[in-house]
C-alpha positions as CSV (number, residue, x, y, z in Angstrom):
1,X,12.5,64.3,-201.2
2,X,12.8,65.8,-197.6
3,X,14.2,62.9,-196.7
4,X,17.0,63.0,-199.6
5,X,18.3,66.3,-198.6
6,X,18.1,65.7,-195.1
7,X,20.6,62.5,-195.7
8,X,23.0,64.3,-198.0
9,X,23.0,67.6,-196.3
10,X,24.0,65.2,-192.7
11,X,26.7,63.2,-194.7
12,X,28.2,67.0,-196.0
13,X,28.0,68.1,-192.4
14,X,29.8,64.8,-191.2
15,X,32.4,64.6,-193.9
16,X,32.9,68.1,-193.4
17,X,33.8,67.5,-189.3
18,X,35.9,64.4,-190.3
19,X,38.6,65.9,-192.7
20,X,41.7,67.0,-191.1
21,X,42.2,70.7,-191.9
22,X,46.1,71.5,-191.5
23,X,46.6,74.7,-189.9
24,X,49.6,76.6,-190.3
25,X,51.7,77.7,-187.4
26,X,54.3,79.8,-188.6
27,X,55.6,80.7,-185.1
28,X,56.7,76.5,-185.1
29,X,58.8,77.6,-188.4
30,X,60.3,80.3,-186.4
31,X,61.3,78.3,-183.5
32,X,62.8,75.7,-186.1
33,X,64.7,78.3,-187.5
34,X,65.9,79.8,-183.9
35,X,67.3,76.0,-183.2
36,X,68.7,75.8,-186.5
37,X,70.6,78.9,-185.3
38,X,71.6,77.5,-181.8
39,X,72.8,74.5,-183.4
40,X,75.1,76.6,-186.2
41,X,73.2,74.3,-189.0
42,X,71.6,78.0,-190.3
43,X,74.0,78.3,-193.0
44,X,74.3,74.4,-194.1
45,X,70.8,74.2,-194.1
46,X,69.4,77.8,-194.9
47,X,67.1,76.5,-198.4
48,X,65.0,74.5,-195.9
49,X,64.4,78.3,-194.2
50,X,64.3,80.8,-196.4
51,X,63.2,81.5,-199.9
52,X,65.8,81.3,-202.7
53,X,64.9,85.3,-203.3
54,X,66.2,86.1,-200.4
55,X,69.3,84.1,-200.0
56,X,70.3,85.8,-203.6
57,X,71.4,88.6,-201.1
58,X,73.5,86.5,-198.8
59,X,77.0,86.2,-199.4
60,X,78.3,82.7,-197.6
61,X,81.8,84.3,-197.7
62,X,81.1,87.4,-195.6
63,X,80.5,86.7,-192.4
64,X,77.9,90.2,-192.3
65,X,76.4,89.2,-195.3
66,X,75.0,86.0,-192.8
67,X,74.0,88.1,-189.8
68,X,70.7,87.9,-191.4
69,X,70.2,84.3,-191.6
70,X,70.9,84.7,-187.7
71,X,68.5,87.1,-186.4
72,X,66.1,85.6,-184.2
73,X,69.2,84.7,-182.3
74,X,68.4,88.6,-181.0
75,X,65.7,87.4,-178.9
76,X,66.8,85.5,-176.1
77,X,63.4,85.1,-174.3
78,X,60.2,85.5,-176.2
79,X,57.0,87.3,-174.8
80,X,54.4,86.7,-177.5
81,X,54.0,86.1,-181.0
82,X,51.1,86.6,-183.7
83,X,50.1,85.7,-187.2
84,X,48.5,86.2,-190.1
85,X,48.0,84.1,-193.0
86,X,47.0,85.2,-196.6
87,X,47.0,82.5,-199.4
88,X,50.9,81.4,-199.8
89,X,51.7,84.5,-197.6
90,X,52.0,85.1,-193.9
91,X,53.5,87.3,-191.4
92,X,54.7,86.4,-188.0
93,X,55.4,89.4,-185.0
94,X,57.4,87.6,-182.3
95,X,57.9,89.8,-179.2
96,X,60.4,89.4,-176.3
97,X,63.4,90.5,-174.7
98,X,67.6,90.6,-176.3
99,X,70.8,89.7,-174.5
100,X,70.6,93.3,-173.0
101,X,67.3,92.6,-171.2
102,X,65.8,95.3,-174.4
103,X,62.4,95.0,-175.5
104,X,62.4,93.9,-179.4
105,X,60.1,92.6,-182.0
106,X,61.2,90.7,-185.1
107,X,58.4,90.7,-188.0
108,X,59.2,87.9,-190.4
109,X,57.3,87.1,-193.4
110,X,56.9,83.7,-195.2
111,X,55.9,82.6,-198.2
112,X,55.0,79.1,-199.3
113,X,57.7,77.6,-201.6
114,X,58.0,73.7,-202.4
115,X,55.4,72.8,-199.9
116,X,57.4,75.2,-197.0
117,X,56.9,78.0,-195.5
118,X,60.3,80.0,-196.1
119,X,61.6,83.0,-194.9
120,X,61.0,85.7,-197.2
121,X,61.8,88.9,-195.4
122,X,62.7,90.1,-191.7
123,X,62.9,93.1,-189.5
124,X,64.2,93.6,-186.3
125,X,62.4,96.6,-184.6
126,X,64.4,97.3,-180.8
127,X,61.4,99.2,-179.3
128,X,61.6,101.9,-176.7
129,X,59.6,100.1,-174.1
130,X,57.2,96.9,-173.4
131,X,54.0,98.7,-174.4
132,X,55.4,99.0,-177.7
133,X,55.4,95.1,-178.8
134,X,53.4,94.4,-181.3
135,X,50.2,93.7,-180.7
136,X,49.2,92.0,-183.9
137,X,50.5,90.3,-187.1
138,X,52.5,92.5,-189.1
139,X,54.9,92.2,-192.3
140,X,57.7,93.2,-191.9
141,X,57.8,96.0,-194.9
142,X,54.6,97.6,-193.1
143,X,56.3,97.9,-190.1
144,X,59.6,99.6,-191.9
145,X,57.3,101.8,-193.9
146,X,55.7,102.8,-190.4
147,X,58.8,103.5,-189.0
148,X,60.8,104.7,-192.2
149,X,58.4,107.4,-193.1
């Protein structure tokens, strides 16, 4: 009987080690996303970016209206990033540094839609100095609730 367990507790323990767990990197969405931009394939190709909910608010005619399709293009050279994942949710902080040489941190949440992580909400936070990046994982409506009090 020892001997049974022993043999199916090793093959758990081995089948265990040999599946390939996918781990989610929602900073490599991001930096998708940020070429998309740099390319001017944001627009054409915004559904493979961000969730339909949110494009309901984008207006393809107004030029304004797509200003937030573009934002990471605010961050020209990025410091750190950090994320947090919850079921089909996550959160992405992405520090760094704008056109102006300005510390600023977008927060951008994603949810999972069709097998993709989309876009589902952003907020760009210009910061008053560098020892006010994030220093964690935030959503976006946590950070404006913070700010907006």
């Amino acid at each position: 009987m020892k001997l049974l367990v022993s043999l199916i507790l090793s093959f758990t323990l081995f089948a265990c080690s040999i599946l390939k767990v996918e781990q989610t990197d929602l900073y490599k969405e991001y930096v998708k996303q940020t070429q998309a931009v740099k390319n001017n394939t944001i627009v054409a190709n915004r559904k493979l970016f961000f969730t339909s909910e949110y494009l309901k608010e984008v207006d393809l005619t107004d030029e304004k209206s797509l200003l937030p399709l573009k934002l990471s293009k605010y961050i020209h050279q990025v410091s750190s990033h950090y994320q947090k994942l919850e079921g089909q949710k996550g959160c992405l902080s992405v520090n760094g540094i704008e056109i102006n040489e300005d510390p600023v941190t977008i927060y951008v949440e994603y949810k999972k839609e069709q097998d993709l992580w989309l876009v589902d909400y952003m907020f760009l936070h210009l910061v008053e100095n560098y020892e006010d990046y994030a220093k964690e994982a935030l959503c976006p409506r946590e950070v404006e609730s913070m700010i907006f009090k």
